[in-house]
SERO-4910 file (N, C-alpha, C, O; in steps of 0.05 Angstrom, whole numbers):
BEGIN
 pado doro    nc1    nc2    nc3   cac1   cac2   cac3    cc1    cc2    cc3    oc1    oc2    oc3
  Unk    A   1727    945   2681   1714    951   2656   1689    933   2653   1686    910   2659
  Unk    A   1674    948   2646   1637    926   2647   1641    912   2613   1651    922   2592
  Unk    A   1633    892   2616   1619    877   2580   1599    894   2573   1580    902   2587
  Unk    A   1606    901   2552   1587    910   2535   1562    896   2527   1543    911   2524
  Unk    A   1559    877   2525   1543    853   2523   1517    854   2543   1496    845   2534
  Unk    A   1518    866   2570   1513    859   2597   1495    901   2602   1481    911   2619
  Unk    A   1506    910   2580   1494    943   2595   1467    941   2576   1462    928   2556
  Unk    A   1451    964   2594   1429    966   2598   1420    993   2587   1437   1010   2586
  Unk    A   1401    999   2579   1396   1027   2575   1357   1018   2587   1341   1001   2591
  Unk    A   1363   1048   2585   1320   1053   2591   1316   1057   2570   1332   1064   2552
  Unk    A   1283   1051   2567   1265   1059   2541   1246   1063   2557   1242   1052   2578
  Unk    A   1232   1083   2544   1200   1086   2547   1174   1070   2520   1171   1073   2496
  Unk    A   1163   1056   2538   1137   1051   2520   1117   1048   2526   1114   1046   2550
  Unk    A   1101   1045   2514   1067   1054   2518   1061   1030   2531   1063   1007   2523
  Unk    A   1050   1041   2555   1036   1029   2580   1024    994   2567   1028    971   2574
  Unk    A   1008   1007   2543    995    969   2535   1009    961   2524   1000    942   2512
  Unk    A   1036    967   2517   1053    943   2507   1069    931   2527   1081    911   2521
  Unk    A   1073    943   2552   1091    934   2574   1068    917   2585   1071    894   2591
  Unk    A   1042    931   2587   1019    900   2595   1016    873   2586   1010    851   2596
  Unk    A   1026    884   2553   1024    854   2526   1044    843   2538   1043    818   2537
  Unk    A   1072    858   2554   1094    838   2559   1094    821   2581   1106    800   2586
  Unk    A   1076    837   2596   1085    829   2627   1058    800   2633   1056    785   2653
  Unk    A   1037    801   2606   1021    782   2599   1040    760   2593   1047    741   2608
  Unk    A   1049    768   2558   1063    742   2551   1079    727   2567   1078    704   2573
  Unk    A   1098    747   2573   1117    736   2595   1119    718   2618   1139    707   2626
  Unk    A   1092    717   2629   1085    698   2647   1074    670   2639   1073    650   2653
  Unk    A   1062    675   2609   1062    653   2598   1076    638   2596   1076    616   2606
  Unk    A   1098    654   2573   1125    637   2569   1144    634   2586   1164    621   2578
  Unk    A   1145    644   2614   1159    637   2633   1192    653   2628   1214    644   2630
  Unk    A   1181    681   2622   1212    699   2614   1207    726   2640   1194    729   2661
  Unk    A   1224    741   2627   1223    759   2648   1204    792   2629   1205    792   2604
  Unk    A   1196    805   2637   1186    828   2622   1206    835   2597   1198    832   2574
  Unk    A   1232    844   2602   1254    857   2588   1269    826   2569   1281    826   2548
  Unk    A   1262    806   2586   1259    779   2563   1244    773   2546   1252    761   2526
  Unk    A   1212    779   2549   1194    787   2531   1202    800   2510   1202    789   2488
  Unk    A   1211    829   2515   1212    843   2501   1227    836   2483   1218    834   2460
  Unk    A   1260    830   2490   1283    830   2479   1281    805   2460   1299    804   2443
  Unk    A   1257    780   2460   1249    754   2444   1224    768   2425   1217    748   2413
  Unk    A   1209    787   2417   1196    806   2401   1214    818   2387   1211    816   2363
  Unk    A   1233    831   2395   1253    841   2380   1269    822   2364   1270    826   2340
  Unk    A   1280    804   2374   1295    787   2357   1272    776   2333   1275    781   2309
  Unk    A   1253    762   2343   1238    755   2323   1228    764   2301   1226    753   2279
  Unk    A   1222    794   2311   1214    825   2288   1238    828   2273   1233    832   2249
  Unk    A   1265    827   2279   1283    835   2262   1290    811   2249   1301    815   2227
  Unk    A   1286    779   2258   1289    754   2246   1275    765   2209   1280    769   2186
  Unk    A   1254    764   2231   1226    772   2199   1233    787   2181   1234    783   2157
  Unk    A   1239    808   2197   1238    840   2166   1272    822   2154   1272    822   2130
  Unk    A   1293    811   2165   1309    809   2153   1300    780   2131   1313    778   2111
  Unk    A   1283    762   2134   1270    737   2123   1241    740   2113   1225    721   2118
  Unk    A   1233    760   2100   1210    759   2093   1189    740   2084   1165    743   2085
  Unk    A   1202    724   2074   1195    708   2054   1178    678   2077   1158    665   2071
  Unk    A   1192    674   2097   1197    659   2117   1170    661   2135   1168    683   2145
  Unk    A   1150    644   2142   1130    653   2164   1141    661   2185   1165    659   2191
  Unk    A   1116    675   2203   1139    683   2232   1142    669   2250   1158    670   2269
  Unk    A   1120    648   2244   1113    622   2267   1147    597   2256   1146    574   2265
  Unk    A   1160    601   2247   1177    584   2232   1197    597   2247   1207    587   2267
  Unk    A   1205    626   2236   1224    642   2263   1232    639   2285   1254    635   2295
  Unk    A   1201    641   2297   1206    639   2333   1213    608   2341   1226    602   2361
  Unk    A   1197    585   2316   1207    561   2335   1245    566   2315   1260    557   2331
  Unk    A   1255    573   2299   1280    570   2287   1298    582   2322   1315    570   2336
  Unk    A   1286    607   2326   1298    620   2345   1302    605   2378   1321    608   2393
  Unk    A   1275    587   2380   1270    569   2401   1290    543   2398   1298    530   2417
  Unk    A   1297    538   2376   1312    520   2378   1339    524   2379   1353    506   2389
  Unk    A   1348    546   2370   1376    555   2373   1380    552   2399   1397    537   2409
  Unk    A   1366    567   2411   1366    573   2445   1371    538   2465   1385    537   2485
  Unk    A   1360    522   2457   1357    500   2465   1397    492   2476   1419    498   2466
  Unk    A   1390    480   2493   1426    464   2503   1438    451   2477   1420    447   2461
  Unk    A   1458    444   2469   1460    423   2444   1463    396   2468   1470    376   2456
  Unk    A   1461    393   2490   1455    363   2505   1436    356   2500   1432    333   2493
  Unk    A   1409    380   2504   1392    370   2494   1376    358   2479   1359    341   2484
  Unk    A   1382    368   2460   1379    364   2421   1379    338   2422   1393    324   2436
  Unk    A   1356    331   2398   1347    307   2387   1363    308   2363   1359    328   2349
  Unk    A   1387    287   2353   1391    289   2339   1378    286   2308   1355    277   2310
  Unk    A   1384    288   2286   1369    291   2262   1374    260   2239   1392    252   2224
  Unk    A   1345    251   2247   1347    226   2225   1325    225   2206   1300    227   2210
  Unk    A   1340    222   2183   1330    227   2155   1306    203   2169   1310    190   2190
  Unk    A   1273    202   2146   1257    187   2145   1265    152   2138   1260    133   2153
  Unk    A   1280    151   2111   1287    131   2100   1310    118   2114   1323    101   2102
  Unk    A   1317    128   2139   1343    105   2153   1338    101   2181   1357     96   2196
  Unk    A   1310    103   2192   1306     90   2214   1298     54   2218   1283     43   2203
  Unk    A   1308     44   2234   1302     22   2237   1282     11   2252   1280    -14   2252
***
């Protein structure tokens, strides 16, 4: 039995948006269909958070993604030493 999680379907889309991806993508060091699939999350972050910038989103979304080994943990201003 396959994960559902793991299947795939095709889409078609317009030639300059698979260019915008296969641009970004090399920036950010993802794969095309990783591009894509981090636009999507972000777009539906938004329309579901309107209120929310989108630049706030993508790092909210960037940080989720992060290891929790990695994570800095969180110290208030007034209790550092």
């Amino acid at each position: 039995m396959s994960n559902p999680s793991s299947d795939t379907i095709s889409v078609r889309i317009p030639r300059a948006l698979y260019e915008q991806a296969r641009s970004d993508a090399a920036t950010e060091h993802r794969t095309i269909p990783g591009q894509i699939e981090y636009w999507a999350k972000v777009g539906r972050a938004a329309l579901d958070n309107p209120d929310l910038p989108v630049s706030f989103i993508a790092e909210a979304l960037a940080s989720l993604a992060e290891p929790r080994e990695e994570a800095t943990p969180f110290e208030p201003r007034g209790r550092r030493q």
